[in-house]
Structure formats: structure tokens, C-alpha cells
N, CA and C atoms of all chains as a GROMACS GRO file, in nm:
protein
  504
    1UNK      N    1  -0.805   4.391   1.727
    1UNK     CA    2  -0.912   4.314   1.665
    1UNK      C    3  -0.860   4.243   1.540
    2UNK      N    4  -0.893   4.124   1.512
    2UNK     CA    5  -0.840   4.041   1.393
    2UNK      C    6  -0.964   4.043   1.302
    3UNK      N    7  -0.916   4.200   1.180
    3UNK     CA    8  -0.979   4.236   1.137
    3UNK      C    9  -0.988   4.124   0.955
    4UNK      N   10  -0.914   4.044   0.974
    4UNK     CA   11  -0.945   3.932   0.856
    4UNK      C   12  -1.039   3.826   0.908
    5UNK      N   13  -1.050   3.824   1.009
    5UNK     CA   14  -1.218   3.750   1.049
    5UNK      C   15  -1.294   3.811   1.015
    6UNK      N   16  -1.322   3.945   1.061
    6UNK     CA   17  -1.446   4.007   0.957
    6UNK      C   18  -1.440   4.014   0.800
    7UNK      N   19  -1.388   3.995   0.766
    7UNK     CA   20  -1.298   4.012   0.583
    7UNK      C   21  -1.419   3.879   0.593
    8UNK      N   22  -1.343   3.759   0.642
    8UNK     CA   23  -1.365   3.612   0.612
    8UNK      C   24  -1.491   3.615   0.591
    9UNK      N   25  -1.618   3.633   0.694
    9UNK     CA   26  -1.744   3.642   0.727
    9UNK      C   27  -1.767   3.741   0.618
   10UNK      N   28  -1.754   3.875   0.627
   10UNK     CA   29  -1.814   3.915   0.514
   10UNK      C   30  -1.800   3.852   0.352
   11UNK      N   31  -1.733   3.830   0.352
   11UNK     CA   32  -1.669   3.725   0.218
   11UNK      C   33  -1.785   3.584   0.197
   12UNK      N   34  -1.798   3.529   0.289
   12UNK     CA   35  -1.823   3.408   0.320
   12UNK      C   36  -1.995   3.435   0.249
   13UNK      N   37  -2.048   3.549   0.307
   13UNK     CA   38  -2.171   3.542   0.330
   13UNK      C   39  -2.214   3.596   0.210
   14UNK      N   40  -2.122   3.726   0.157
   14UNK     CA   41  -2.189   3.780  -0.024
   14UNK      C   42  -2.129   3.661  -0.105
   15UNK      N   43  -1.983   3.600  -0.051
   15UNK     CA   44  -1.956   3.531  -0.188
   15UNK      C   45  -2.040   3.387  -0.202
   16UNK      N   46  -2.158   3.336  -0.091
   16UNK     CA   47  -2.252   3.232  -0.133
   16UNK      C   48  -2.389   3.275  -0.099
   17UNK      N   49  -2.379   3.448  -0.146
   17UNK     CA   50  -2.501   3.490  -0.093
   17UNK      C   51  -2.605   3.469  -0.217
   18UNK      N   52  -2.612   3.416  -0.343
   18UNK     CA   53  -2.714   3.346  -0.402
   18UNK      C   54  -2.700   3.221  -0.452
   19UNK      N   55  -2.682   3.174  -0.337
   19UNK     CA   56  -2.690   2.994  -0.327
   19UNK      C   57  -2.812   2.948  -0.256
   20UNK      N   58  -2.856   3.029  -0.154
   20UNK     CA   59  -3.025   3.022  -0.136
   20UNK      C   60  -3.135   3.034  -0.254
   21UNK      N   61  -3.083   3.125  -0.348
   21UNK     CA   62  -3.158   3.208  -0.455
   21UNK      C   63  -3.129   3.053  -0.538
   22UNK      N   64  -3.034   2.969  -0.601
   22UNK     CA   65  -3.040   2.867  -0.644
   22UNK      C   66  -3.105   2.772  -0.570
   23UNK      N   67  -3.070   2.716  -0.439
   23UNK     CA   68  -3.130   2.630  -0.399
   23UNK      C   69  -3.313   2.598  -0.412
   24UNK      N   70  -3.383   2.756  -0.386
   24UNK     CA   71  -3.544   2.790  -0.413
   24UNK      C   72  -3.546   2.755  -0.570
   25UNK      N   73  -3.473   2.774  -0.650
   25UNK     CA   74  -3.520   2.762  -0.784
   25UNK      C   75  -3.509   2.636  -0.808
   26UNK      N   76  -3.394   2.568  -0.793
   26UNK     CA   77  -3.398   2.402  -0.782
   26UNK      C   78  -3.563   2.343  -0.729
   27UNK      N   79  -3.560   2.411  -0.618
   27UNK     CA   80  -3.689   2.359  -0.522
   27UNK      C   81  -3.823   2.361  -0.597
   28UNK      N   82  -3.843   2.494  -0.635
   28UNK     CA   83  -3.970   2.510  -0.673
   28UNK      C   84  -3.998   2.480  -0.860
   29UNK      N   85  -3.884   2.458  -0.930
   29UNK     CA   86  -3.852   2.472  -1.041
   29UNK      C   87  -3.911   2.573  -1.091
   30UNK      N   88  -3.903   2.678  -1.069
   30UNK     CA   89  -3.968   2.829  -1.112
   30UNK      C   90  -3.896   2.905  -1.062
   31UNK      N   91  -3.866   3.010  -1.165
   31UNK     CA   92  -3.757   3.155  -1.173
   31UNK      C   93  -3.849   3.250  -1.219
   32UNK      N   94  -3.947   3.256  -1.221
   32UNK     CA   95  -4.065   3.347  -1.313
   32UNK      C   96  -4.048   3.479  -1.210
   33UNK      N   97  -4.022   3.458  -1.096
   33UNK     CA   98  -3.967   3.613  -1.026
   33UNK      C   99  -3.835   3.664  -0.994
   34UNK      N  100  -3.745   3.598  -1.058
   34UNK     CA  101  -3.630   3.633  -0.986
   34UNK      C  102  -3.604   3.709  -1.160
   35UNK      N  103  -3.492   3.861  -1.139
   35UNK     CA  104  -3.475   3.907  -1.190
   35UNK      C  105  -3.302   3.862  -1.249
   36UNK      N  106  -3.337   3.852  -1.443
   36UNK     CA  107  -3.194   3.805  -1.461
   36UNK      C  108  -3.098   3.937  -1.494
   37UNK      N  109  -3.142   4.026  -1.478
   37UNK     CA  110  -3.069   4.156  -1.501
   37UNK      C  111  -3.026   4.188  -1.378
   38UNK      N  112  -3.064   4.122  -1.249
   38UNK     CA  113  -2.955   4.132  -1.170
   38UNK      C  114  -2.858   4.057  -1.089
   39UNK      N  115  -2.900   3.908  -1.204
   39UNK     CA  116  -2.814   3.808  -1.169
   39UNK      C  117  -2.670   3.865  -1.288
   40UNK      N  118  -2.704   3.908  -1.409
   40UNK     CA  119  -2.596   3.976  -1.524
   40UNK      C  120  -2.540   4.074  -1.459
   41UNK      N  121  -2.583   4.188  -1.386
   41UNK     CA  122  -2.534   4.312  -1.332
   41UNK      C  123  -2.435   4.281  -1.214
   42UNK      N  124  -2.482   4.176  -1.165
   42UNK     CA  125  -2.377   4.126  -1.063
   42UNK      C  126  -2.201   4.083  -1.123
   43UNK      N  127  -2.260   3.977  -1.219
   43UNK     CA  128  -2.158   3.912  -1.287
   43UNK      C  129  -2.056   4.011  -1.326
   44UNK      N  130  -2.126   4.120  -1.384
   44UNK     CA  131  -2.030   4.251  -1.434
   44UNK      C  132  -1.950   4.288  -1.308
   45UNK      N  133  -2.014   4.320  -1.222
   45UNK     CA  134  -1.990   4.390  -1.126
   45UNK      C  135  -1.893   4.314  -0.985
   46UNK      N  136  -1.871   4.174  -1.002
   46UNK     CA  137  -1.782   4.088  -0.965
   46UNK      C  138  -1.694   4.094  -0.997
   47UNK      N  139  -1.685   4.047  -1.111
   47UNK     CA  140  -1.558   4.064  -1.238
   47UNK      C  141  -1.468   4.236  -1.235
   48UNK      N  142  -1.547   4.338  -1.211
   48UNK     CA  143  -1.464   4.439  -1.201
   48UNK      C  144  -1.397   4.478  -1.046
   49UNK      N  145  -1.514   4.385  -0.931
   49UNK     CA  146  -1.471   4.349  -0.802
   49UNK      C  147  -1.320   4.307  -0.770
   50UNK      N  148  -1.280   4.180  -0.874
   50UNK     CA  149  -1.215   4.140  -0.834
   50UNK      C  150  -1.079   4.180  -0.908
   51UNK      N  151  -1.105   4.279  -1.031
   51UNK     CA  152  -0.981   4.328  -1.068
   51UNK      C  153  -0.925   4.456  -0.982
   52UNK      N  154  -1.026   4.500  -0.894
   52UNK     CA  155  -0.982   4.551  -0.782
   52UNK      C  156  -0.902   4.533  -0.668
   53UNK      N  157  -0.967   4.396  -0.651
   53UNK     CA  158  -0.829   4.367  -0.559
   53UNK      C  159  -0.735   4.273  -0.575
   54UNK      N  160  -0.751   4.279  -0.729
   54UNK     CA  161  -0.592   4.249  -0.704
   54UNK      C  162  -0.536   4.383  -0.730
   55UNK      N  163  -0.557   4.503  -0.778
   55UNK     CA  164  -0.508   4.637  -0.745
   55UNK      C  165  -0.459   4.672  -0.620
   56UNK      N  166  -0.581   4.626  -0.513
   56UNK     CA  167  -0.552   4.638  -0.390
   56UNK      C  168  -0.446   4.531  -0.383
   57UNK      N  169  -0.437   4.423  -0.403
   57UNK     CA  170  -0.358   4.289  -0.368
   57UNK      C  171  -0.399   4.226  -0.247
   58UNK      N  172  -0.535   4.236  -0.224
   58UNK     CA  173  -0.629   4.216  -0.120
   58UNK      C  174  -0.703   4.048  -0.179
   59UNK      N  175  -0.611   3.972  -0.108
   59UNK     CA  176  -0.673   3.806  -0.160
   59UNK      C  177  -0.786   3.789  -0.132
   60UNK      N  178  -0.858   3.832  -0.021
   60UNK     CA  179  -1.009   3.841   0.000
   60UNK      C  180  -1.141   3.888  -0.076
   61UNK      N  181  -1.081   3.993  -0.147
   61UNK     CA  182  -1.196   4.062  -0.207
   61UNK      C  183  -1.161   3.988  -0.381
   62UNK      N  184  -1.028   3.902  -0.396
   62UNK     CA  185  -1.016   3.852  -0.490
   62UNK      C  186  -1.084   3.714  -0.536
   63UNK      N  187  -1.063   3.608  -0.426
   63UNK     CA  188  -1.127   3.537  -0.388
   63UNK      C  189  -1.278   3.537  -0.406
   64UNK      N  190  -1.315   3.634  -0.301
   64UNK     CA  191  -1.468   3.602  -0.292
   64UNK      C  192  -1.557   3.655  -0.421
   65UNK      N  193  -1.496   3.769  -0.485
   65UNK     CA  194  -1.534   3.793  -0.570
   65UNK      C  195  -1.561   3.660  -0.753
   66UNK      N  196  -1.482   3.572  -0.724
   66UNK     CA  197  -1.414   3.472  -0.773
   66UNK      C  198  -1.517   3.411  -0.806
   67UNK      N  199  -1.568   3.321  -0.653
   67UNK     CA  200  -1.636   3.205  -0.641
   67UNK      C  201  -1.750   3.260  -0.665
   68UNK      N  202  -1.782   3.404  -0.613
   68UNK     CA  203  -1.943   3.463  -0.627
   68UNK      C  204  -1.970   3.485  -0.776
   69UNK      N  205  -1.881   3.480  -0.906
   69UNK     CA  206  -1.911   3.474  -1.009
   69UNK      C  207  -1.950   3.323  -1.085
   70UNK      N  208  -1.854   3.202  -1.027
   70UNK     CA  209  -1.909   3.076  -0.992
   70UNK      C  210  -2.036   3.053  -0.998
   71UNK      N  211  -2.046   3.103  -0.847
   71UNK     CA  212  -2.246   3.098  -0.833
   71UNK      C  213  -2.336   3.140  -0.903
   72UNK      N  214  -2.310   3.283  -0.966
   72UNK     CA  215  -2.389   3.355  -1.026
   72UNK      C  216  -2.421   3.287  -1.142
   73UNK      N  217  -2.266   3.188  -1.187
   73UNK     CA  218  -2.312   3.118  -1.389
   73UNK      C  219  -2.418   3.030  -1.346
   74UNK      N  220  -2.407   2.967  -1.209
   74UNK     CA  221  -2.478   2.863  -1.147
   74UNK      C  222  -2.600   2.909  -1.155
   75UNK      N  223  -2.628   3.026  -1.096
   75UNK     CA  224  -2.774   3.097  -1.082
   75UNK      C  225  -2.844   3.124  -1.208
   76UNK      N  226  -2.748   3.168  -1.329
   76UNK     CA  227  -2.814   3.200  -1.459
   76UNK      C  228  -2.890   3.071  -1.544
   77UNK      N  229  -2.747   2.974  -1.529
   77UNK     CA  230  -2.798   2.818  -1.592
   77UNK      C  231  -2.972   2.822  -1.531
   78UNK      N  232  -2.960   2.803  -1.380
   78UNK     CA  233  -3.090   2.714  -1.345
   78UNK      C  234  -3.222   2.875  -1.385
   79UNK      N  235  -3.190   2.995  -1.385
   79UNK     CA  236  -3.288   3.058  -1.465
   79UNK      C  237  -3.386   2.992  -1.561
   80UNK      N  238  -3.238   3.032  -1.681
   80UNK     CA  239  -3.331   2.946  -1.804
   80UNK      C  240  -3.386   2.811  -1.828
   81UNK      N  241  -3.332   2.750  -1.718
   81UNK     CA  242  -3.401   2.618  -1.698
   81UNK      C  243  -3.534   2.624  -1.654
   82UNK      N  244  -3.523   2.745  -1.569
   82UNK     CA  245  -3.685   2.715  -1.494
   82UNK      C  246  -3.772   2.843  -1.547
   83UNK      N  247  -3.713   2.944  -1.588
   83UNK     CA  248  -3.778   3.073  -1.626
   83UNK      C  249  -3.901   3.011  -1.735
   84UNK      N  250  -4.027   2.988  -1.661
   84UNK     CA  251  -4.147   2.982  -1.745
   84UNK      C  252  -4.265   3.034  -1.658
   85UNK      N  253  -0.306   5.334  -1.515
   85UNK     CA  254  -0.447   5.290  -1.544
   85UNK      C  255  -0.494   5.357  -1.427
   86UNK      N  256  -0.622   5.418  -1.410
   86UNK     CA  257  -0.673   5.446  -1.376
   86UNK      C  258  -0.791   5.413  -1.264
   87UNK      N  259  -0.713   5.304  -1.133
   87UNK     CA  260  -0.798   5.203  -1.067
   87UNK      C  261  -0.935   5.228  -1.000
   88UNK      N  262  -0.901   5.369  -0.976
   88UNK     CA  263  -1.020   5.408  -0.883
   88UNK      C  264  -1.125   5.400  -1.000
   89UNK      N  265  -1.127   5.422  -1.138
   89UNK     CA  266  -1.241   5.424  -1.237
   89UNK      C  267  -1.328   5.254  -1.188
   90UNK      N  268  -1.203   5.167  -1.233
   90UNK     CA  269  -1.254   5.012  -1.194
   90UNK      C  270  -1.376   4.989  -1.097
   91UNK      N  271  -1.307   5.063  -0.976
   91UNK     CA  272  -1.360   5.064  -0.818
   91UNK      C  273  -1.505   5.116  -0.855
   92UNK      N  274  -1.544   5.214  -0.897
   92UNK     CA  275  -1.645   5.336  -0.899
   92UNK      C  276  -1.727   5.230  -0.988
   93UNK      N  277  -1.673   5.173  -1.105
   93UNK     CA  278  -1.752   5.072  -1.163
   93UNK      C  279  -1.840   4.984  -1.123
   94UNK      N  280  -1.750   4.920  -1.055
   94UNK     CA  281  -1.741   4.751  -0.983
   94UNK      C  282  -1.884   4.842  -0.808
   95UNK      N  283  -1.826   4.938  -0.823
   95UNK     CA  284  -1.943   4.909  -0.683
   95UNK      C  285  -2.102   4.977  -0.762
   96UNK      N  286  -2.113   5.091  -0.866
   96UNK     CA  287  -2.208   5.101  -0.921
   96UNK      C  288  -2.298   4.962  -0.977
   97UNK      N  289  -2.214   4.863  -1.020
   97UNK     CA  290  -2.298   4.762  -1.066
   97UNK      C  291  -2.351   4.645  -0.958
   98UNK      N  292  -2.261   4.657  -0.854
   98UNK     CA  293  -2.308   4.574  -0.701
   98UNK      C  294  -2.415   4.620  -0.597
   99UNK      N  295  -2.349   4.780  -0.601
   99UNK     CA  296  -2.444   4.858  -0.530
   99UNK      C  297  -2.572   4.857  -0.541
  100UNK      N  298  -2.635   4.875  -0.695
  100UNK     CA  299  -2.734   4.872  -0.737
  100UNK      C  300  -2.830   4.719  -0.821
  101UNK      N  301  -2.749   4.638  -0.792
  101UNK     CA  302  -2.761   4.489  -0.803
  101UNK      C  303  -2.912   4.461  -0.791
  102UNK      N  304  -2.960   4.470  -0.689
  102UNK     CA  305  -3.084   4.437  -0.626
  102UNK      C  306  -3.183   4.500  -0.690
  103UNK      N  307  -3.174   4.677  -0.793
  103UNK     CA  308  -3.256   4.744  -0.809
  103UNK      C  309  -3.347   4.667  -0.904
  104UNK      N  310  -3.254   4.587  -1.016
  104UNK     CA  311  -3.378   4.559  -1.119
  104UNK      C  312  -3.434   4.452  -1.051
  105UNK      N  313  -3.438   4.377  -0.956
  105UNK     CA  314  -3.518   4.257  -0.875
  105UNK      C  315  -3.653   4.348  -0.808
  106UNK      N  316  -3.577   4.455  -0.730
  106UNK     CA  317  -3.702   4.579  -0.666
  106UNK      C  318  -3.823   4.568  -0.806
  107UNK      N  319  -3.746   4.637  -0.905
  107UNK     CA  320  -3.806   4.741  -1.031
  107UNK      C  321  -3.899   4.577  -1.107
  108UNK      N  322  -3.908   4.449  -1.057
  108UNK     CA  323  -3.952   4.337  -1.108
  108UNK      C  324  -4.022   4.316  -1.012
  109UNK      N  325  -4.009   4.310  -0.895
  109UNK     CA  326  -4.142   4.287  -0.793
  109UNK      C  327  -4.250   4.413  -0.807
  110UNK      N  328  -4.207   4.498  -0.812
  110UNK     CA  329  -4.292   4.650  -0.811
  110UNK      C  330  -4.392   4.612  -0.944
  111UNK      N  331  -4.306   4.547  -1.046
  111UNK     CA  332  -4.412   4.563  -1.191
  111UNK      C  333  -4.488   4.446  -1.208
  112UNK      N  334  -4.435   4.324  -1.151
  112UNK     CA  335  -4.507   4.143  -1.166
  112UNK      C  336  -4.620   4.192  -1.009
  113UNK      N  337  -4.575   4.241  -0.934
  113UNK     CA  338  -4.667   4.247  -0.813
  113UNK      C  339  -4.657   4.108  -0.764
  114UNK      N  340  -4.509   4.035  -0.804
  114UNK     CA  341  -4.507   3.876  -0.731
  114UNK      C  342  -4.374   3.863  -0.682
  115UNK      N  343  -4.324   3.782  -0.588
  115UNK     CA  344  -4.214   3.800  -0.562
  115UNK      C  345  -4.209   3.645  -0.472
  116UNK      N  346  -4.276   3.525  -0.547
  116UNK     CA  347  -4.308   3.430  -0.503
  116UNK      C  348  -4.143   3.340  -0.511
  117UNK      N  349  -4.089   3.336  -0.627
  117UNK     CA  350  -3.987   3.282  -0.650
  117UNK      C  351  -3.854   3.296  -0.563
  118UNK      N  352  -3.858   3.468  -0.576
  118UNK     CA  353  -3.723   3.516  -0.487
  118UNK      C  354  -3.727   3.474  -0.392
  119UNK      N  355  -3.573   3.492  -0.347
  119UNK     CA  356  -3.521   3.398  -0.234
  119UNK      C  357  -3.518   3.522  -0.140
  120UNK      N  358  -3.583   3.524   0.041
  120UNK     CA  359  -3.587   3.587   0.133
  120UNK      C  360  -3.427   3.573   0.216
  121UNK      N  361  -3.423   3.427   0.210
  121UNK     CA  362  -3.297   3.426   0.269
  121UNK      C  363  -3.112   3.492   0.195
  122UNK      N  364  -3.162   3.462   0.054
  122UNK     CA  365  -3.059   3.607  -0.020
  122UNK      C  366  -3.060   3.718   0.019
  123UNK      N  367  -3.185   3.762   0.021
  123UNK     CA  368  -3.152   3.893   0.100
  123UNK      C  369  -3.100   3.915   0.219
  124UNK      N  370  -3.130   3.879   0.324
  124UNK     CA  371  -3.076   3.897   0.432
  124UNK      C  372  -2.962   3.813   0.470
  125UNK      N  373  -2.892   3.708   0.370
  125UNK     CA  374  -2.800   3.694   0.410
  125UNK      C  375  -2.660   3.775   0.331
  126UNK      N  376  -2.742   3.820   0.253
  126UNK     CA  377  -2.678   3.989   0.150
  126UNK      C  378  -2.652   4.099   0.225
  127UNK      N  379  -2.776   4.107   0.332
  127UNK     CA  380  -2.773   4.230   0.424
  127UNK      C  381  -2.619   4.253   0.536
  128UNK      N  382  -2.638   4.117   0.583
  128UNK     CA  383  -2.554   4.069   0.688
  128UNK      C  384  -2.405   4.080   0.592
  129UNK      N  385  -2.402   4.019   0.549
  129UNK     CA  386  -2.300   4.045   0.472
  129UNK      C  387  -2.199   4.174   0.410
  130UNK      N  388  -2.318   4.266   0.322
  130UNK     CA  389  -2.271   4.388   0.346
  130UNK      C  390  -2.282   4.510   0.442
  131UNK      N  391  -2.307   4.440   0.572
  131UNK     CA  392  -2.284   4.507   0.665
  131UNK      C  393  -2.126   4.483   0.718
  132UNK      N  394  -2.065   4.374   0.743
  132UNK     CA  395  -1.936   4.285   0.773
  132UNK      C  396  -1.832   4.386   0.627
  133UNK      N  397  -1.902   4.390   0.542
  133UNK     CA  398  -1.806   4.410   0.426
  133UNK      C  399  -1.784   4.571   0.426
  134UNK      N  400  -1.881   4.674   0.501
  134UNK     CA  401  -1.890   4.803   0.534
  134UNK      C  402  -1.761   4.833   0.626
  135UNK      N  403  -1.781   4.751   0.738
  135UNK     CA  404  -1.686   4.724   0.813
  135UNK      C  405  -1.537   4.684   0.825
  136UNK      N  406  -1.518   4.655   0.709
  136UNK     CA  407  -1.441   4.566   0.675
  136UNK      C  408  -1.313   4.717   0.599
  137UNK      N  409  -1.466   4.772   0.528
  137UNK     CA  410  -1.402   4.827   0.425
  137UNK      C  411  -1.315   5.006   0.522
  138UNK      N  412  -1.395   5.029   0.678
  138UNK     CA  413  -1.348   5.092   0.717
  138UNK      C  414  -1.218   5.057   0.790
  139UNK      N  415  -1.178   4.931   0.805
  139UNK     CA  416  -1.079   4.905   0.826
  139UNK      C  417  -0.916   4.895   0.717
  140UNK      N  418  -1.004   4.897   0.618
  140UNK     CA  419  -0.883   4.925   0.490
  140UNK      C  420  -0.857   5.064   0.469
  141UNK      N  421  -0.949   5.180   0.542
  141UNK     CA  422  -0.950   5.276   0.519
  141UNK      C  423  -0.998   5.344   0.362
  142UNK      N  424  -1.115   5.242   0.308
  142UNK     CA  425  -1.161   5.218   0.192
  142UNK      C  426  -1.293   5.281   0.150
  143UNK      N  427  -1.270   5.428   0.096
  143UNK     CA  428  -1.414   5.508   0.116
  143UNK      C  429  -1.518   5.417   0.002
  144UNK      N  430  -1.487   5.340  -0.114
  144UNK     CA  431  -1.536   5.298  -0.210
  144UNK      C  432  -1.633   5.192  -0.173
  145UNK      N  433  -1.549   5.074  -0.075
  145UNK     CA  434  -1.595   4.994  -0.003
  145UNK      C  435  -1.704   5.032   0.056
  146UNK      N  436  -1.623   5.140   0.155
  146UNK     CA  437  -1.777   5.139   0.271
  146UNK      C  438  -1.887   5.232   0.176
  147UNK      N  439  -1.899   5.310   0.085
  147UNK     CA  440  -1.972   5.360   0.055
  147UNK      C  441  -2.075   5.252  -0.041
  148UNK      N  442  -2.008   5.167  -0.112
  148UNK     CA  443  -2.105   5.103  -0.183
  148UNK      C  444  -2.180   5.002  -0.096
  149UNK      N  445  -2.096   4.929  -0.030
  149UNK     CA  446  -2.166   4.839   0.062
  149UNK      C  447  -2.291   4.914   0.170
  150UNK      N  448  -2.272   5.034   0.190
  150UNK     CA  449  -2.387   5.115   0.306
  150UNK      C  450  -2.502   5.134   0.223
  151UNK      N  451  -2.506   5.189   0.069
  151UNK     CA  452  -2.604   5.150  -0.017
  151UNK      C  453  -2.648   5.055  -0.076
  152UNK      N  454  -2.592   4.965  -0.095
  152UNK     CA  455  -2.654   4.863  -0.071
  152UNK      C  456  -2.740   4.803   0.037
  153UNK      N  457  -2.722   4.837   0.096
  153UNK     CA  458  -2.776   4.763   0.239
  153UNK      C  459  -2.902   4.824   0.248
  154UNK      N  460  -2.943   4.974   0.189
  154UNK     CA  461  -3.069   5.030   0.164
  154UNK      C  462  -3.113   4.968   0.078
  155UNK      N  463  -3.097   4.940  -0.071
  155UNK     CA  464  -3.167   4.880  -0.192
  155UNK      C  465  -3.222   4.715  -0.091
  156UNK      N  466  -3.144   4.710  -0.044
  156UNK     CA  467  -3.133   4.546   0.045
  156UNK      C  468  -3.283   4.557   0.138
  157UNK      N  469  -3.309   4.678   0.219
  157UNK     CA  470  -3.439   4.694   0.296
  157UNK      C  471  -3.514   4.699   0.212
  158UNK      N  472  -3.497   4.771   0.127
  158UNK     CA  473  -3.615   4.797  -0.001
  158UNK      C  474  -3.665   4.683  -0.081
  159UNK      N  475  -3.586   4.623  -0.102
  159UNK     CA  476  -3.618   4.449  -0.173
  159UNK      C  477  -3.712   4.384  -0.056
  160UNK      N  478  -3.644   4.389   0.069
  160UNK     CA  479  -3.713   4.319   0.186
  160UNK      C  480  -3.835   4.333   0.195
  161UNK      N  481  -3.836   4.490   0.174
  161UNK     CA  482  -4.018   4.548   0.193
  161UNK      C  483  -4.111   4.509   0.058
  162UNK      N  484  -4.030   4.499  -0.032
  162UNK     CA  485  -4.156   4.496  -0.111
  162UNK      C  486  -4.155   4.320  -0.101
  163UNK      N  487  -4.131   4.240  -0.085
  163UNK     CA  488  -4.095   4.074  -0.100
  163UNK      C  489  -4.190   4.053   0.016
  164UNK      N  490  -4.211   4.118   0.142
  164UNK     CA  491  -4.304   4.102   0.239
  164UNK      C  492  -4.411   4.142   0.180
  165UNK      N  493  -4.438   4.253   0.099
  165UNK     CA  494  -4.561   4.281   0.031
  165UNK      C  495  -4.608   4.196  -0.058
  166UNK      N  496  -4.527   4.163  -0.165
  166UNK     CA  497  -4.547   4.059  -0.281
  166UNK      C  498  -4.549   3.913  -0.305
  167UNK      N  499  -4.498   3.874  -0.173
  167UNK     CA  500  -4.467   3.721  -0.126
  167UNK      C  501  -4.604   3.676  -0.101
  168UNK      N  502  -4.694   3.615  -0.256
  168UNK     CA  503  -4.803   3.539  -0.216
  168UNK      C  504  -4.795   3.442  -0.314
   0.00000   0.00000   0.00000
């Protein structure tokens, strides 16, 4: 089994898994439910993601961890933009 | 250094990612904003990444990602409840 296809896909899907969560806030211009303590808890929790693998030396979990912190500054900006 | 501390970190703050979004729908009783499709494309995801992680032979992996995937139903259920 070409177990870096599943790597890829799983990667693929947490590391733009709140780009929906941006796109609705763009949409509706309202964040009044989305929680920013776990858009921050993430950020933490990426960031120590990805000093993991490079422990591991696992480019995948380095990577995705990467871009999913990307998204997340993305996700915080449009918060306070819309958080009313 | 002490990597496995990192690891134990990095999945406590992912693992439990979703809780303060739960612990915000439970108390607003709204969950109009959040994004449905984050979640489940979170779900899917750390299911692939569970998988993933039994292929590295990675107890950290699969353990945080399998809890997650509960906090992940739990968001689901209350977002079907609160989604008005």
C-alpha cells in the first residue's frame, strides 16, 4: 500500500481544514460563533506539530502543519474583522 | 531534548482544539456562524491521519487523532442542535 497517499489526503484535508470556517465568515461577515480560543489553541498546537516532525524528519507532518498555521493567521484576521 | 514532551504537547492542544468551540455553542446556545463543513472535513481527515499514524508505528499520532475525532462528533451534535 502507498502509504504517503494517505499521509497526502490526510494532510490535505486538516492542513485546509479551516478554509471553509474562513470562507462562511467572509460570506456571512459574522464570527459571533466561532470560537477564537480555538482558532489560538490550534496555532499553538501546529507550531509544536511541526517541530515534531522535523524530529521525526517526516516532511508531511512538517509541511502540513506549516500551511495550517497560514490559515489559521488567515482565520484570526477575518475574526476580528467580523467578530460583532 | 526531550521530543516525546513536544509530541504530548502538540497533540494535547490539537486534540482538544474543538473543545472551546463545543464549551461556546453549549453557552451562546448558537452555532449559526460555525462552519459544518470544518468539521467534517476535520473528521475525515483525522481519520486518514489515525491511519497514517499507525503506519509510522506512531502511538502519539494515532492516539491524538482517535480523540479528536470524538470532540469532532461532539461539535457535530451540538451544531445540529444549535444551528438556527
Amino acid at each position: 500500500m502507498e502509504w504517503y497517499i494517505i499521509g497526502i489526503l490526510a494532510a490535505l484535508l486538516t492542513t485546509f481544514g479551516f478554509v471553509p470556517q474562513i470562507l462562511k465568515m467572509i460570506n456571512t461577515r459574522s464570527a459571533k460563533d466561532v470560537s477564537i480560543v480555538t482558532l489560538y489553541q490550534f496555532s499553538a498546537g501546529v507550531i509544536l506539530w511541526a517541530l515534531y516532525g522535523f524530529h521525526l524528519r517526516d516532511h508531511i507532518i512538517i509541511a502540513a502543519n506549516s500551511i495550517t498555521l497560514i490559515t489559521l493567521a488567515v482565520a484570526i484576521g477575518f475574526y476580528h474583522r467580523y467578530d460583532r
